[in-house]
PLY file of the C-alpha trace (Angstrom):
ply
format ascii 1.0
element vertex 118
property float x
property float y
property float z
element edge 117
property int vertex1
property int vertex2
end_header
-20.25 212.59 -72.90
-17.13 211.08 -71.61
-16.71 207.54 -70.59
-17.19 206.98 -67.24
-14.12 204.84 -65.53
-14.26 202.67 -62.54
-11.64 201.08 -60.80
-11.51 198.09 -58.41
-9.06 198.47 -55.86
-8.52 194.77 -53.76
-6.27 192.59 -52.26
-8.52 189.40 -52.92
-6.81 186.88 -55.09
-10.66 186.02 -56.52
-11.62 189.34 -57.99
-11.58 189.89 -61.22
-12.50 193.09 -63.45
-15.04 193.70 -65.84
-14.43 194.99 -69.27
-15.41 198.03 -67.73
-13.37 198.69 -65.12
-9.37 198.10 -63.81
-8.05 196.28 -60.98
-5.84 197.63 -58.82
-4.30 194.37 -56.86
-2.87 195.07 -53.33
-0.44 192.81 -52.15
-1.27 193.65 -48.34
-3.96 193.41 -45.93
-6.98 195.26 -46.09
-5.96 198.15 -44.17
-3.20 198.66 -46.95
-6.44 198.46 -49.39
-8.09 201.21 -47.50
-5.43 203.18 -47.51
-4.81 203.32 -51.39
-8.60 203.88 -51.52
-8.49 206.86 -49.28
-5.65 207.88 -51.54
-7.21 207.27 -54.80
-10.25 209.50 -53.82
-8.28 212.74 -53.02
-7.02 212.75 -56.53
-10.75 212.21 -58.10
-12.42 209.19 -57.95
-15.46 208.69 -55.60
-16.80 205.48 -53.23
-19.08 203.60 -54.88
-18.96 200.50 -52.25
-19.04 200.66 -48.32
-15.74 199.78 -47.14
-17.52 197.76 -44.28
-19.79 194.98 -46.43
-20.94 191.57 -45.08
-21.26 192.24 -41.57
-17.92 191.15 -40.96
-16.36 191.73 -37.66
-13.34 194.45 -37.79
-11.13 191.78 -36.25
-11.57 189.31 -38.51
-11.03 191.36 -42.29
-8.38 189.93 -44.27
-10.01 190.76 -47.62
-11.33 193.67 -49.42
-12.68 194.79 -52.33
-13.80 198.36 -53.41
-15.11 200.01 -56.47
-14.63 203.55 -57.38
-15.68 205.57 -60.10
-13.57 208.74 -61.32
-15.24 211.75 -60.88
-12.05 213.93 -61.37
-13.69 216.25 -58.68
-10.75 218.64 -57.04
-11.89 218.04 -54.12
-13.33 214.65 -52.09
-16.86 214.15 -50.66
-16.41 214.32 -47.50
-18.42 211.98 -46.00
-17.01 209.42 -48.05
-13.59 210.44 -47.25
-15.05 210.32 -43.40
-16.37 207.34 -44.02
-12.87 205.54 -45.15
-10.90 207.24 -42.86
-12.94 205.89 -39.86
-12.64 202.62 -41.54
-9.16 202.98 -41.43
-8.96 203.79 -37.76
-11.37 200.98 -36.70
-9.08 198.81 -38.22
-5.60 200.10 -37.08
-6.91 199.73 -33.60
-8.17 196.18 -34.11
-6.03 193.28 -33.26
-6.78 190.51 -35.65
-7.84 187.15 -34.69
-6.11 183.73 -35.44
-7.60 182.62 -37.71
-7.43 179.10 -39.66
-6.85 178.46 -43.01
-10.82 176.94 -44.02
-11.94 180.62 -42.23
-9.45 182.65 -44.17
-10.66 180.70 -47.54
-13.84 181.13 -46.59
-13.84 184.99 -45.76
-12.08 185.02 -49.42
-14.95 183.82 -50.79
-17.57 186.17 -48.97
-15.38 189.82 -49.99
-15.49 188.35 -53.65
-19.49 187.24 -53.56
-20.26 190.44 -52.08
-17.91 192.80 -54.82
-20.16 190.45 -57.58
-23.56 192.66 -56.31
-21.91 195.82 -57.28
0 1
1 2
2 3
3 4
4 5
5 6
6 7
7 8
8 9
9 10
10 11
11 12
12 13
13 14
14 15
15 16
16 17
17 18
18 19
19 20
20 21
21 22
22 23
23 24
24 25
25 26
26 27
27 28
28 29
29 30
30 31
31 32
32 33
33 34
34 35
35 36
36 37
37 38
38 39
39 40
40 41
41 42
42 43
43 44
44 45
45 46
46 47
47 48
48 49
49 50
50 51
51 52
52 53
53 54
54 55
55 56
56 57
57 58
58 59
59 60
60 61
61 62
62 63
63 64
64 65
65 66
66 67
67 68
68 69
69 70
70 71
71 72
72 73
73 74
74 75
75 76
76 77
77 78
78 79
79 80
80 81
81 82
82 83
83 84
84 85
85 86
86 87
87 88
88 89
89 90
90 91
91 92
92 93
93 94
94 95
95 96
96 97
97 98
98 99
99 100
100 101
101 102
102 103
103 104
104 105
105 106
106 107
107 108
108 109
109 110
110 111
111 112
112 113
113 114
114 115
115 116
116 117
C-alpha cells in the first residue's frame, strides 16, 4: 500500500509540519492560500480541513491553514472544490477590517490552535 502524503498549505508564520506531512508557506493573505488550495486539488490532492474554521468572521481572516491529502484522483470532488471556490468568493467580496496589531497576533494564534486538532 502506498504511503499516504499530506500537505499543509498556510500563510501562518506559527505552523509547523509533522514528520508526516509538507508545508507549503504562502507569503500572502489568505485568499492567496485559498487559491493555491483550490489549485493543488485539481491536480490530486483532496480537503481534509474546512477552509472556514473558528467561526471567524470573513472580514476579519488574515490567517489560514489547510491540510490536504493526495489522492492523485484525475478529477476533484466537487463539493470540495465548491466548497473552496465559494470560500474564495466570500472572501474576494469582503473588505477587511482594520485591524490592530494584539488582534492580528491574536487571530495568528487561533488559525494555528485550530490546524493542531487536525
Amino acid at each position: 500500500m502506498p504511503e499516504t502524503k499530506y500537505l499543509i498549505i498556510t500563510n501562518n508564520p506559527l505552523s509547523s509540519p509533522s514528520k508526516e506531512e509538507k508545508l507549503l508557506f504562502i507569503c500572502g493573505t489568505a485568499l492567496d492560500v485559498l487559491v493555491k488550495v483550490r489549485d493543488h486539488m485539481h491536480e490530486g490532492w483532496e480537503l481534509i480541513t474546512h477552509p472556514l474554521t473558528g467561526n471567524i468572521k470573513p472580514s476579519q481572516i488574515r490567517f489560514k491553514t489547510i491540510y490536504l491529502r493526495y489522492s492523485g484522483n484525475d478529477k476533484p470532488d466537487v463539493l470540495t472544490v465548491s466548497l473552496i471556490s465559494d470560500t474564495i468568493y466570500l472572501l474576494e467580496r469582503t473588505k477587511p477590517e482594520n485591524l490592530n496589531e494584539e488582534t492580528i497576533n491574536d487571530l495568528m494564534f487561533i488559525d494555528w490552535e485550530l490546524s493542531k486538532m487536525n
